[in-house]
TIFI-800038 format. One record per residue (C-alpha): residue in three letters; x, y, z. Coordinates in steps of 0.2 Angstrom, whole numbers, plus 5000, padded with zeros to 4 digits. Example, Ala and Ser with C-alpha at 12.3 -4.5 7.8 and 13.67 -1.06 7.14 Angstrom:
REM residues 2
ALA506249785039 SER506849955036 
This chain:
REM residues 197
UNK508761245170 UNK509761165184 UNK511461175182 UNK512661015182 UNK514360985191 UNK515860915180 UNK515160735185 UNK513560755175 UNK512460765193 UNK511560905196 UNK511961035205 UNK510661115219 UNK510461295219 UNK510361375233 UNK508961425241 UNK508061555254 UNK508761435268 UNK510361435264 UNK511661575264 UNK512161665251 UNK514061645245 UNK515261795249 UNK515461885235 UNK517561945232 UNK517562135230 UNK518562235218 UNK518862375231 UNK519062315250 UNK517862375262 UNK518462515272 UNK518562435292 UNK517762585305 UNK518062565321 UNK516162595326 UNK516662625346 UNK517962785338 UNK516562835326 UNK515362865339 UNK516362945352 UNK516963065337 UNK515063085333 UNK514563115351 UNK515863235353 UNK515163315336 UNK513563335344 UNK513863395359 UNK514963545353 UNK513363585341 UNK512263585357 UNK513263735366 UNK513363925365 UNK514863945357 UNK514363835342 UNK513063955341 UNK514064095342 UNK515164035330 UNK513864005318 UNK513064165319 UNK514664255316 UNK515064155300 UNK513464155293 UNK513564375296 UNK515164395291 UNK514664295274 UNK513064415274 UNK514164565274 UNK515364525263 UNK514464475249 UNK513264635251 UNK514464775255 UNK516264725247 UNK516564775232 UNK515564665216 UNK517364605209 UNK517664505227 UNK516064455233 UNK516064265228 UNK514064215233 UNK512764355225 UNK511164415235 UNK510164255235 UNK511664165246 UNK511363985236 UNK513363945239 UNK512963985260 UNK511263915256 UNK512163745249 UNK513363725263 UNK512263765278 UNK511063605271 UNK512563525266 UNK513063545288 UNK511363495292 UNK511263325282 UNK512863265290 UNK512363335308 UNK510663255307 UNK511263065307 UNK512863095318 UNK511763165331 UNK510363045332 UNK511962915332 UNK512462995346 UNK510862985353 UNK510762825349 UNK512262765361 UNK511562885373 UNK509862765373 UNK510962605376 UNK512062685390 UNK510362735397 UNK509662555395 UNK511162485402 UNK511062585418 UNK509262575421 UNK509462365421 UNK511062395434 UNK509862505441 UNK508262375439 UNK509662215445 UNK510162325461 UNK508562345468 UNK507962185466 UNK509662135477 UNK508962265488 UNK507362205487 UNK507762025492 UNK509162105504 UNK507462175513 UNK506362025513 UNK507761925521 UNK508162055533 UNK506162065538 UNK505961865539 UNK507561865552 UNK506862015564 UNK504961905561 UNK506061725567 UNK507061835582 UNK505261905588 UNK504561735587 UNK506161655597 UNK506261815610 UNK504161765615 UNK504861595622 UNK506661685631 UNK506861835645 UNK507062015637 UNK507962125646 UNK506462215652 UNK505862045659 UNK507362015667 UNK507662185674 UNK505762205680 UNK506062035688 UNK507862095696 UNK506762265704 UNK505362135710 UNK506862055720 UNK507762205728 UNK506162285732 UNK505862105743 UNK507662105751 UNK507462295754 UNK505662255762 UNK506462095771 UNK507862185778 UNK506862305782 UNK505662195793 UNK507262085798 UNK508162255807 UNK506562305814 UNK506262115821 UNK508162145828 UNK507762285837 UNK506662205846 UNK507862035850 UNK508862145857 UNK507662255870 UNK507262085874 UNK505962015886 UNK505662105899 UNK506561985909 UNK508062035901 UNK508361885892 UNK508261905871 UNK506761855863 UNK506661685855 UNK506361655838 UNK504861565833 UNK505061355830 UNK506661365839 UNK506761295859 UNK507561385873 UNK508561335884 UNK507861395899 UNK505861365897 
């Protein structure tokens, strides 16, 4: 049955599309930072990952082999079977399992986080590229229409090798002016009158 507000109108329950009330809690909630907790737990993990962990490891679990089979039976504290070592080696590896893989886990968002800078920068690259390439394309297309400096310097050859070859002629052509006719007066130029014919 529905229940009914103090007005005597009924009151809706609520529903799948609507949010549930918050609920106040006898003991409050303990507040983990979850960056602290994550840097503690990759820090956990990757002391686990090096030699000396195994080292240490090693020499605990020997040294607990050795004293509970060669001391004396009044002070060894875990029998032959080991169940105490047993215990607390599966007790290490319950909480190392999940702090691990959360380490893991932040290493997969670093990762992801690097590969879109990395993904974003060679698109910026990319279009760095493409931009690049349509400006040589436009410069090649505007250099068809204006003198290189190939052309131009072909061109400036062509010209010295004329005034070379016209000086040349023109000192060979004085020479001869100045030998002169061979009645001693100079040789006329061609189009010009003189003054004596």
């Amino acid at each position: 049955m529905a229940a009914r507000d103090q007005s005597g109108t009924r009151r809706r329950e609520p529903g799948l599309d609507s949010p549930q009330e918050t609920r106040r809690r006898f003991l409050p909630r303990p507040s983990i930072d979850p960056e602290t907790f994550g840097r503690l737990s990759e820090a956990f993990a990757r002391f686990m990952g090096t030699p000396r962990f195994l080292i240490y490891m090693s020499c605990f679990i020997v040294l607990w082999v050795l004293w509970n089979t060669l001391a004396p039976a009044s002070v060894r504290f875990d029998p032959y079977a080991f169940l105490f070592l047993t215990l607390m080696l599966s007790l290490q590896a319950s909480y190392a399992a999940p702090l691990i893989l959360l380490a893991q886990n932040r290493q997969d968002d670093r990762d992801r986080v690097s590969l879109e800078q990395d993904r974003q920068r060679a698109e910026r690259n990319l279009a760095d590229t493409e931009y690049l390439a349509r400006e040589v394309a436009a410069l090649r297309i505007a250099m068809r229409d204006v003198a290189t400096r190939d052309f131009l310097r072909s061109e400036l050859r062509g010209f010295v090798e004329e005034l070379d070859g016209g000086r040349e002629d023109g000192e060979r052509g004085r020479g001869r002016g100045r030998q002169g006719r061979s009645d001693g007066r100079p040789e006329s130029r061609p189009g010009t009158p003189t003054l004596g014919a």
